[in-house]
Each structure stands twice: as structure tokens, then as C-alpha cells.
N, C-alpha and C positions, 0 to 999 in steps of 0.2 A: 351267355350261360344263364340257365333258370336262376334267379335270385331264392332260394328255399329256406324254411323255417322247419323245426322239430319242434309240435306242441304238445307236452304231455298235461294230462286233464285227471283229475281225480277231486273223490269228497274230500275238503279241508277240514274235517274234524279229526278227533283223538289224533292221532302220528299221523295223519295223512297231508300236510304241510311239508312235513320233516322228511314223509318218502318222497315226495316229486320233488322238490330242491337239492335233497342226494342226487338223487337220480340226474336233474338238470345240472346239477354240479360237475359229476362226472364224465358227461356224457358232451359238457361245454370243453372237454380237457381234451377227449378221446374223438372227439368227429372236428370234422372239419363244417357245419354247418354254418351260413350267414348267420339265426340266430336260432338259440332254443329260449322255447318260452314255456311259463308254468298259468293254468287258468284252472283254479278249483270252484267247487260250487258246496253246500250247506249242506241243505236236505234234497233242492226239488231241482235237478238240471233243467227241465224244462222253463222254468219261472227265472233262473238265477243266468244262463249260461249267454244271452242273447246280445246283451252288453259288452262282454270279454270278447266272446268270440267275433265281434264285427270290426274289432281293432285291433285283432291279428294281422301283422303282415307278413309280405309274403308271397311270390305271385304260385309258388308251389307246398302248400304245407301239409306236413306229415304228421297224423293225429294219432297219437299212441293212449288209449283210456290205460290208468296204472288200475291192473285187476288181473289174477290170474286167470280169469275166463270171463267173457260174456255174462252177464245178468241181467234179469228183464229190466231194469230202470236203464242199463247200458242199451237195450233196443228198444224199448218204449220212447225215453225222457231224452238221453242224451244225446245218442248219434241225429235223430232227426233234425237238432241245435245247429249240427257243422255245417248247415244250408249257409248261417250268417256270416261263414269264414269269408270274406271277399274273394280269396284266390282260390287257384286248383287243390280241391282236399283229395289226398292220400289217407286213406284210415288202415293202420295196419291192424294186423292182429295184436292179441296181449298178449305179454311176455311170457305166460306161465305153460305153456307145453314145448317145452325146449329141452333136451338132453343136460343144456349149462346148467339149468336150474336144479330137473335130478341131482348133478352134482355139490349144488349149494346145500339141498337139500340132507345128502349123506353126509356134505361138510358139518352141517347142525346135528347131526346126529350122532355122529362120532365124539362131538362135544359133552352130550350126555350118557354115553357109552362107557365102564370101567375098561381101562385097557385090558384088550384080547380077550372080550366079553360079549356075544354075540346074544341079543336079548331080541322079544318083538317087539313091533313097530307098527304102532297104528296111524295110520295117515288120513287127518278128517279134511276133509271137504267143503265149503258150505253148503254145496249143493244147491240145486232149484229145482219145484218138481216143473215152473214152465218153461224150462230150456235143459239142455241137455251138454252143454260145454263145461259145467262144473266137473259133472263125471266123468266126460272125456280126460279133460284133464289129471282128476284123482286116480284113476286108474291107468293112466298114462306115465305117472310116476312111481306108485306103488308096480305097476310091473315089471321096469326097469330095475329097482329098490328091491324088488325079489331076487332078480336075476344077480346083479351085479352089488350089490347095497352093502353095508355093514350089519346086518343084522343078520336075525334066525328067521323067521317070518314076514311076514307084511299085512293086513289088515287094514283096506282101505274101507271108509264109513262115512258116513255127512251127519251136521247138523240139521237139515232141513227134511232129509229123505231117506230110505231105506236103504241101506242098513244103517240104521241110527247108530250114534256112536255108543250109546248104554246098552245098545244091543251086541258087540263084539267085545266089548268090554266085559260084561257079564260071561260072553264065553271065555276068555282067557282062563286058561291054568299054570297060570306063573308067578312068582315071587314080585317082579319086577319088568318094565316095559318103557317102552319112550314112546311119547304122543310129538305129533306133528302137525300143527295145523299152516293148511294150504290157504291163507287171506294177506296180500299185502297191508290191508289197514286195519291196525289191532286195535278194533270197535269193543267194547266191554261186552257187547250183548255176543260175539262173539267168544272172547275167550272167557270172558265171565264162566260163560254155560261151560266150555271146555272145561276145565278147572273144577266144578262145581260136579260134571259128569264123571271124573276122572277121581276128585276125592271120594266118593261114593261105595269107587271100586274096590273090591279085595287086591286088586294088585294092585301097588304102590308104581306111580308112573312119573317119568320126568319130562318135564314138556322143553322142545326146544326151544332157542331164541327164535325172538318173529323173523321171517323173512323177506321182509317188506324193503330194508335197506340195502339185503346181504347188494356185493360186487355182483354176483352171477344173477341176479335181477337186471340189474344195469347194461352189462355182457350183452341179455337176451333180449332189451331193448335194441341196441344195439344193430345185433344179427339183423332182426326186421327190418330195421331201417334200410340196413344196406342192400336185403332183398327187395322191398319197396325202388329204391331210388334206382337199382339195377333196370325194374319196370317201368319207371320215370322215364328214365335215359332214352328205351326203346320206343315209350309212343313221342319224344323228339324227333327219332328221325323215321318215323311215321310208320312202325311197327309195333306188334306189342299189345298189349290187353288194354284197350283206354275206350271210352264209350263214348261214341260219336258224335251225340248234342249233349248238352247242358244238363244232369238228370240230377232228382234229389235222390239222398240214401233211401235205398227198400228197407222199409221193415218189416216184420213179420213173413209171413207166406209159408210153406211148410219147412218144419227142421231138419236141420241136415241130419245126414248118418253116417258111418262109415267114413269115408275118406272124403266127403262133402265137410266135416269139422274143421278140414285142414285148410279150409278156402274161404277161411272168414273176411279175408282183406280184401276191399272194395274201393276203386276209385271214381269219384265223382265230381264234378265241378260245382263249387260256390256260383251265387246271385254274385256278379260283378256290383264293386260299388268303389266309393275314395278308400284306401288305404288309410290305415291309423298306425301308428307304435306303438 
């Protein structure tokens, strides 16, 4: 049997410690894994990550970045790092476009909701104008969130990109709203600005808890995983999506679209080298 690791990767500043030890906490209770392991980095994954990751062990491991979506330092700086995993890397997709999380999502929302009070809801993003998985994702929820949601409207927006969030905001005609920001790592430069855009506003707005720790993060870890290891299992007995020599992560090349967003996860093989713990 594959000896396997679950390694979740994220910046260790503000709460971002506090989400991937949740996360590994949990997630050490609910899977049956040899081991899970936590490896954060500062500011620069390229410069910080080369160390940690060569002493992963593990002769299969499954690399979960904690982020609701791809960002350029996720395909610039970091993914190109999993080359020093010594064993077979799995990189799954991020947690964040999963129907569980919608639900975590309407769970925080209801939090801020008067009972049997149906108010709008703007759902921010970070956004990127060079990748396109933030959006995917924002508006992956907000659609959902219209359909099915606790609220009256929906209003999805970014910090980064059009529609800016001072931009829907300024359009509201209401009393009252709930903001939702879509970031597991609650960085100041992020909600700082939220907060700061949202006081500003003529409606008076309540922003939910962060969801960086909620359970239904952990959940939709989780899911991947087990979709991951399902494709594991198959190139063992020599079927299945696995790529015939030894190849490093592709970065860049054109962005996906469409149903191209849903096929983030890619497996590749590490530079064999000694195993570390």
C-alpha cells in the first residue's frame, strides 16, 4: 500500500498559522492518512519553501495550497517549490468552489441576519486582474447564494477588479446589508479596506465572521482529497490520469475558461531524493 501524506501550505502571517492547524487538526481526526503535515511560508514561497518542502515525507503526497482560488504567487512562486517534494506530488485544487462552502457561507450569513429578515448581500472577492479563478469562484457562490441563499439579492464585487466593491456599494438602496468577504487568511490590507469601504457607505452593513476556519472549509478539503486519492488508487493499477515520466508543474500557458476552471489539479512527480520527517 502507497505510504501517503496530506500537506496543507499556506502564508503564516495574521491567522494564517491558526487556519492550517485547524484545518490539520481536523482533518488528522476525520481521514485515515499516514500523516498530515503543515509547511507555511512569510512573504516570498519561492526564497522560504525549498527547505520544508524537501523533508516532506511520503512516497505519495497531496498538496492542498489553503486559498479559495489560485493567485499569481500560487502559480508563479509556489507550485513551481513542489518539484523539492521527494515523493509523488498530488496538488489538488483549493477548497473554495464547492457547494459545502456555499453553505458555510449562508451559515455566516444567517448569523448576521435579523430573524426572518431577508437583506442584500455583497459577496467580495479578492480578485486578480492576472488569473481568473478568483472570479470563477465569486460568482460561483454568489449564484448559488441567489438562488438558494438567505438573503433578498446578491451582489458579487472584488477588491482588486471591476466591480469594485465601492462601486456596488454606492449602488445599494437599502437601510441595511451584510458583506462577505471570500479570503481564508484575514490579512489587514484585506479587511482593513473592506471595513473602511463599507463604512463609507450610506448603508449600514454587517460583515460576517472570517471563514477561514469555518468546519465546511475543512469538509471541502476533505472532498478533494478523497477525489484526489480515488485518481491515486487508479494510476496503481495502471489506469487513470498520471503522466508517464517524471515532469515538473506547468506554469503559466493560456487561462482556462469555462469548464477548463474545474481542472485545476495536476499530478506530477518530485526529483527522487533521502526522505526526511
Amino acid at each position: 500500500m502507497t505510504d501517503e501524506t496530506l500537506l496543507l501550505i499556506g502564508c503564516g502571517r495574521h491567522n494564517g498559522r491558526a487556519v492550517l492547524e485547524t484545518h490539520a487538526d481536523r482533518l488528522e481526526a476525520q481521514t485515515e492518512m499516514d500523516r498530515i503535515t503543515t509547511v507555511r511560508y512569510d512573504t516570498d514561497p519561492a526564497e522560504e519553501l525549498a527547505a520544508p518542502l524537501s523533508n516532506v515525507a511520503g512516497e505519495r503526497v497531496y498538496v492542498v495550497v489553503l486559498e479559495m482560488a489560485r493567485a499569481p504567487t500560487t502559480e508563479h512562486a509556489l507550485i513551481p517549490q513542489l518539484t523539492h517534494i521527494p515523493g509523488e506530488v498530488q496538488l489538488c485544487r483549493p477548497p473554495g468552489r464547492r457547494a459545502i462552502v456555499t453553505t458555510a457561507i449562508a451559515e455566516l450569513v444567517r448569523d448576521c441576519t435579523p430573524a426572518e429578515e431577508r437583506v442584500p448581500l455583497v459577496v467580495v472577492g479578492r480578485g486578480s486582474p492576472s488569473t481568473p479563478y478568483s472570479r470563477a469562484v465569486t460568482t460561483y457562490h454568489a449564484d448559488l447564494l441567489a438562488r438558494d441563499g438567505p438573503v433578498d439579492t446578491v451582489h458579487p464585487c472584488y477588491l482588486l477588479e471591476d466591480p469594485a466593491v465601492e462601486t456596488v456599494t454606492e449602488r445599494l438602496q437599502c437601510e441595511s446589508a451584510v458583506a462577505v468577504g471570500l479570503w481564508l487568511l484575514d490579512a489587514p490590507q484585506r479587511s482593513d479596506r473592506l471595513r473602511s469601504v463599507l463604512d463609507d457607505s450610506r448603508t449600514e452593513f454587517s460583515i460576517t465572521r472570517p471563514i477561514g476556519t469555518h468546519p465546511g472549509i475543512t469538509a471541502a478539503i476533505q472532498a478533494e482529497l478523497s477525489a484526489q486519492q480515488t485518481i491515486g488508487a487508479a494510476t496503481d493499477i495502471g489506469f487513470g490520469r498520471h503522466p508517464p515520466t517524471p515532469t515538473r508543474p506547468r506554469v503559466g500557458g493560456p487561462r482556462p475558461t469555462g469548464e477548463g476552471l474545474l481542472s485545476e489539479s495536476r499530478s506530477f512527480a518530485g526529483r527522487r531524493g533521502p526522505k526526511g520527517e
